[in-house]
N, C-alpha and C positions, 0 to 999 in steps of 0.2 A: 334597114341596117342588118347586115347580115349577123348573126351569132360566130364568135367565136370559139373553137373547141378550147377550152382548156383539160390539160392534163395532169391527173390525179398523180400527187406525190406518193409513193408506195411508202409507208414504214412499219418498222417490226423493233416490238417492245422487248431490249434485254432487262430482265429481270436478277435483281441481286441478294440474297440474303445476307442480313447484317445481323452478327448477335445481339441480343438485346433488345431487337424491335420485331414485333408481330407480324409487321408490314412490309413486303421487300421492298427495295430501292429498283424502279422503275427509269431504264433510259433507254429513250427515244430515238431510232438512227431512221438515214435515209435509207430503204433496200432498194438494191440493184440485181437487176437480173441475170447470170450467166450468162456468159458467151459461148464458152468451151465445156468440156467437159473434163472432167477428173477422174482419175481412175487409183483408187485409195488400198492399199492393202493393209488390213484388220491383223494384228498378230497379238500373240498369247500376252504377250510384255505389255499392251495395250487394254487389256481386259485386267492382267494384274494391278496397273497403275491405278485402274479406277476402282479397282476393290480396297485399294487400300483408303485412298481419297472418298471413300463412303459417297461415290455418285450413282447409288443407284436411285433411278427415279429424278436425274438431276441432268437437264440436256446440257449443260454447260461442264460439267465431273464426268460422265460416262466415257466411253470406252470410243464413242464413236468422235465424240468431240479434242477429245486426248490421240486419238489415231490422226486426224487433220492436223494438228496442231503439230504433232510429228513428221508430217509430210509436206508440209507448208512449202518446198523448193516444187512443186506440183503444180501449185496454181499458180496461173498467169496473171493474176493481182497480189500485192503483198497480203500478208496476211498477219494482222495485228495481234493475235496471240488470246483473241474472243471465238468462240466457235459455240451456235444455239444446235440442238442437234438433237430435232422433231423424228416425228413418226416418216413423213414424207420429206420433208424439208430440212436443210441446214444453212443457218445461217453463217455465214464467216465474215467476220471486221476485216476490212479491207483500209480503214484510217479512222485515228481518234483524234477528239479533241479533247484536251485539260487530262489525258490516260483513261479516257471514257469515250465506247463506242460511235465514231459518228454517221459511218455509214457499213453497209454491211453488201454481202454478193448471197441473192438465193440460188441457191442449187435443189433439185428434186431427186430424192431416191427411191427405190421400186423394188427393197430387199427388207428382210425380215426382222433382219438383225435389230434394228434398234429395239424392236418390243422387247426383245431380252436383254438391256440394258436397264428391266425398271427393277427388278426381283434379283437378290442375292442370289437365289435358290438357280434363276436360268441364266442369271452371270458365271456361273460355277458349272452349268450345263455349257455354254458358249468355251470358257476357258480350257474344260476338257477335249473338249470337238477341235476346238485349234491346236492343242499340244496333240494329238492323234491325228490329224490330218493337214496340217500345217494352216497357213493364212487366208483368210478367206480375202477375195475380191471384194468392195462396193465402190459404185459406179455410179457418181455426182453427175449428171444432167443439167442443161440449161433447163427449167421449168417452163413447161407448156404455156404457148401464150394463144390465148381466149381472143378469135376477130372474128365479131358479131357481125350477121350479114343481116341485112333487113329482112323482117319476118322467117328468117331459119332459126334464131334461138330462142325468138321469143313465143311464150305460150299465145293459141288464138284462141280467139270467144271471147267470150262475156269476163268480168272479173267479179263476179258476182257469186263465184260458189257451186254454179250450174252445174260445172263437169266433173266435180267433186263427189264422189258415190258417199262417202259419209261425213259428218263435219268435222270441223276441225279448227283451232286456233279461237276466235272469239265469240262464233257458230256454235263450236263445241260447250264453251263456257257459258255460253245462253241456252242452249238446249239441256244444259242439268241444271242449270237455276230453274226452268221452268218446271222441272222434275221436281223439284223442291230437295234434292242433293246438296249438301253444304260442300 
């Protein structure tokens, strides 16, 4: 009997902060991968909005996820009005269910900007840089897709540690217990 490939459903956790609870509210969507590309222009009004909205450090309030959300006639999926907006990645709701995310489109980006989305201090550097030099480009990607060819990605030898010059992972942890290192 021959095996069957099955393939792995992608998802990606929107995260929500509730007042009052410690813990945020966790939901679940299907992610889907870009087709197209986007080409998103970052303006000063879009860095203000997020300063007032206190997103710094918050990929759902920053500057980059408030700029999508403004540009939403862009993409070639609707766009529900959720936008997660990572280091590399951004997520965008493409349909909810019950007014809660149920699937999402990833796109990859390969610009700076968002690290200075987490600190007031380089939001404030960001904000001046665009009132002086006007809107900065970023340029949403479909993200790289990974096809394994037999024996090209995968490591050869032994799994045993052999080509490993020093240890590491359970290795490591046994070799300072044997030290007598706590």
């Amino acid at each position: 009997m021959a095996k069957r490939s099955v393939k792995r459903i992608v998802r990606h956790a929107f995260r929500f902060k509730i007042e009052g609870q410690d813990e945020p509210f966790v939901v679940w969507t299907k992610a889907i991968n870009a087709r197209s590309r986007v080409e998103l222009m970052l303006t000063a009004a879009d860095v203000r909005r997020a300063l007032e909205l206190r997103g710094m450090n918050n990929t759902q309030k920053c500057a980059g996820a408030i700029c999508a959300k403004r540009q939403k006639h862009l993409f070639s999926h609707p766009v529900e009005g959720y936008v997660d907006w990572q280091y590399r990645r951004a997520y965008v709701v493409s349909r909810t269910k019950n007014g809660m995310p149920s699937v999402c489109v990833v796109y990859g980006h390969h610009d700076d900007t968002a690290q200075m989305f987490d600190k007031e201090e380089t939001m404030r550097k960001l904000l001046r840089d665009l009132e002086m030099n006007g809107p900065r480009k970023i340029t949403l990607l479909p993200p790289p897709r990974h096809k394994s060819q037999k024996g090209v990605d995968r490591p050869m030898g032994k799994r045993d540690g052999t080509r490993v010059s020093r240890p590491h992972g359970a290795k490591l942890r046994w070799a300072i217990a044997q030290v007598g290192a706590v």
